[in-house]
C-alpha positions in Angstrom: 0.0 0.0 0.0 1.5 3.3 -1.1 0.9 6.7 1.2 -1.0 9.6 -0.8 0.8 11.4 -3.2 2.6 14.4 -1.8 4.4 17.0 -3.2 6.8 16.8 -5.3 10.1 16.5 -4.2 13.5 16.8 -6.2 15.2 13.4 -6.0 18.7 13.9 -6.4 20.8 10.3 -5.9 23.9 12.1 -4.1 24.9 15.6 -3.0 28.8 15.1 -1.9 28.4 18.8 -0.3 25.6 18.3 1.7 25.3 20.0 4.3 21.6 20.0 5.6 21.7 18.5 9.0 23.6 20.9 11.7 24.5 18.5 13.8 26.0 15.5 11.5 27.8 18.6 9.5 29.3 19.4 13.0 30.6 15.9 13.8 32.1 15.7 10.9 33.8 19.1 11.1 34.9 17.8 14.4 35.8 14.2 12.7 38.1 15.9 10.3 40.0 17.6 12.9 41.0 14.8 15.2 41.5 12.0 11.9 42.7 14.6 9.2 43.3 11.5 6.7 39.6 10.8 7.0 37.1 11.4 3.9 34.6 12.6 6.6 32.0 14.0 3.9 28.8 12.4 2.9 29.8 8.4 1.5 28.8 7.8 -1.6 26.7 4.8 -3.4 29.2 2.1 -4.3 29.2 -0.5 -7.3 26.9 -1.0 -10.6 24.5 1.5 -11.3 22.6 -1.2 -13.1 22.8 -3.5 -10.4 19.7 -5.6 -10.0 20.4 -5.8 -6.2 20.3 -3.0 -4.0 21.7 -3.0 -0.7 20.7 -0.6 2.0 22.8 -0.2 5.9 22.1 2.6 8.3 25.1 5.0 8.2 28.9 5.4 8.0 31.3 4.1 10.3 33.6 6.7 12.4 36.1 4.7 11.6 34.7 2.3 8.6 32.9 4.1 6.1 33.6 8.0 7.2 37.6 6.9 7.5 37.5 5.3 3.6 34.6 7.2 1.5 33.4 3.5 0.7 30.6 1.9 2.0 31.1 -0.7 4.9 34.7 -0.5 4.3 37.1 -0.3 7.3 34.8 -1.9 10.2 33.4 -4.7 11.0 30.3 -5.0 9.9 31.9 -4.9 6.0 33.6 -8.2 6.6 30.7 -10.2 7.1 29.1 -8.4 3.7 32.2 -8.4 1.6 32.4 -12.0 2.3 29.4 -12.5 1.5 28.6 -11.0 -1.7 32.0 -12.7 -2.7 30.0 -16.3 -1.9 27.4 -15.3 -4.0 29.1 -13.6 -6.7 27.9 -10.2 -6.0 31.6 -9.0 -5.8 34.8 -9.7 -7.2 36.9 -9.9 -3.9 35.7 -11.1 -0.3 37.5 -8.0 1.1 37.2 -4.2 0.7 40.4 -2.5 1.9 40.3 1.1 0.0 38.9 3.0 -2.8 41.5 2.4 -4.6 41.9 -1.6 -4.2 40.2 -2.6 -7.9 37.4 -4.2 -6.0 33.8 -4.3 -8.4 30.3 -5.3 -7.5 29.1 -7.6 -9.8 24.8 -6.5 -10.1 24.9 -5.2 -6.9 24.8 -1.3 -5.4 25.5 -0.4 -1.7 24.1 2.8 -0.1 23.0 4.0 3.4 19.9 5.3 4.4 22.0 8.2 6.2 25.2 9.3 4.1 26.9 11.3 6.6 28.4 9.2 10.0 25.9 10.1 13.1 27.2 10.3 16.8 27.6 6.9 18.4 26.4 6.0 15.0 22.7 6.5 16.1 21.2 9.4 13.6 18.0 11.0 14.4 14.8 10.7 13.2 15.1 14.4 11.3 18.5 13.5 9.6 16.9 9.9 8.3 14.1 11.8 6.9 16.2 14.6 5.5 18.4 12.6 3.6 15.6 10.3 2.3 15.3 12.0 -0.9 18.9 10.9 -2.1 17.5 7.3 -1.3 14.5 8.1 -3.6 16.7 9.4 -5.9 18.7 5.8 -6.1 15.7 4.0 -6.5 14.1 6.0 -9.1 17.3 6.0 -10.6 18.1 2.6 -10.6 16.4 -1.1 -12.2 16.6 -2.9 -8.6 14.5 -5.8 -8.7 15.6 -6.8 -5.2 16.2 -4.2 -2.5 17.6 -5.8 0.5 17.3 -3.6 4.1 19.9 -4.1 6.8 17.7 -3.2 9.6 14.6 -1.8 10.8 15.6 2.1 10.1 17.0 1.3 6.4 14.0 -0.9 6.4 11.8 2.1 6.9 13.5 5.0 4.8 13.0 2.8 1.9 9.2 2.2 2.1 9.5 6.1 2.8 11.1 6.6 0.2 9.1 4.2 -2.2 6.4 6.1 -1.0 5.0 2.9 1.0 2.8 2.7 4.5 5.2 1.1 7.1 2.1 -0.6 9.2 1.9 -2.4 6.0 4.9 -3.9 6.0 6.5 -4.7 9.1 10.6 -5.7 9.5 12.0 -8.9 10.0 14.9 -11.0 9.3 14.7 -12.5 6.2 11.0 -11.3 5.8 10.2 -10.6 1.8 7.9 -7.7 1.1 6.1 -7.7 -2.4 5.7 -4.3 -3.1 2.8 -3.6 -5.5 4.9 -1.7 -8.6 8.0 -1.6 -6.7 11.0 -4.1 -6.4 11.2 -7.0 -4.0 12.2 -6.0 -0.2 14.0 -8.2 1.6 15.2 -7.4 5.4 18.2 -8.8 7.2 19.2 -8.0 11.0 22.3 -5.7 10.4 25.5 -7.0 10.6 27.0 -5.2 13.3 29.5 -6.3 15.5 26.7 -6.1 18.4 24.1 -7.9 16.3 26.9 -10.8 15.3 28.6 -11.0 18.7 25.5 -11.1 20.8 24.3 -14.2 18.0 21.4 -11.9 17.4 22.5 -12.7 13.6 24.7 -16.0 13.0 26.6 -16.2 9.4 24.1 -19.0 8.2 21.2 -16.4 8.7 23.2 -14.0 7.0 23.9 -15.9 4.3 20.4 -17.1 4.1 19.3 -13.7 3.2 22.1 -13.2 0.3 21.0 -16.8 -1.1 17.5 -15.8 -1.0 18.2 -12.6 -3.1 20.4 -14.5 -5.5 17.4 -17.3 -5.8 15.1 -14.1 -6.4 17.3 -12.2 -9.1 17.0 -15.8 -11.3 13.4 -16.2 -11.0 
């Protein structure tokens, strides 16, 4: 079930100067000056822009994403993921070390529902919702069949952004949502180092959710 149409927003897929939330354009002022070799700046969309299979995390890392200006690249939630979409031949190298390390995604696109690194990576409501119209701007842009969510707030911004009714559709690991006129969502626990060292999420269930979206792109 879509919401009612609104009005119309520009959809832009990524500003690299953006500077709309006060308080993530602060911490990363602040970033830059203690970790000067840092990209802290807004972390761009990596991998093929005709990807099939989008993938959608929270935010950047301090010190994954925000530290490398590639998503999930640095921390520790990346080398569960890289591994991963290696396994399933999403990417062409189970590791992501650097920008500049040759590594492709093979019909697959990684994004964040928040491109600028929040405080104790925990952004607010506001800064999800402000930067919801680059997410809208991926999807439009894209031809994703399958979008999979790594958690309940990249969950959300993406029926928000699809123009969806979240009551509708309600996260849960490895739940599939048929979206009437929209591409497949599929949700996965993130794959934090809380949510993996806790056993919230185990690797199988992980991998269950990557083999489901490769089953899903061949049907």
């Amino acid at each position: 079930m879509r919401e009612p149409a609104g009005r119309t927003h520009v959809s832009l897929a990524f500003d690299p100067a953006c500077r709309q939330c006060d308080r993530l354009a602060s911490y990363l002022d602040a970033s830059k000056a203690k970790f000067p070799a840092y990209h802290c700046a807004p972390v761009a969309p990596f991998g093929d822009a005709q990807g099939r299979l989008l993938i959608v995390g929270l935010a950047p890392g301090l010190h994954g994403a925000n530290a490398s200006g590639r998503p999930f690249t640095g921390d520790f939630a990346g080398i569960l993921l890289y591994r991963t979409l290696f396994d399933f031949g999403f990417s062409s190298a189970a590791e992501s070390l650097h920008l500049d390390d040759g590594l492709q995604l093979l019909d697959c696109r990684l994004t964040n529902a928040v491109k600028c690194v929040p405080p104790e990576n925990k952004p607010l409501g506001a800064e999800v919702n402000n930067c919801n119209s680059f997410l809208r701007g991926e999807l439009t842009a894209g031809q994703f069949r399958v979008v999979v969510a790594l958690g309940g707030i990249a969950h959300n911004a993406v029926l928000k952004a699809l123009g969806y009714v979240r009551s509708a559709h309600r996260f849960g690991h490895n739940r599939l949502h048929e979206l009437p006129g929209g591409p497949l969502l599929l949700d996965s626990y993130h794959c934090s180092r809380y949510n993996t060292q806790t056993r919230r999420l185990t690797e199988p269930m992980f991998r269950a959710v990557f083999e489901r979206a490769r089953t899903l792109l061949q049907t």
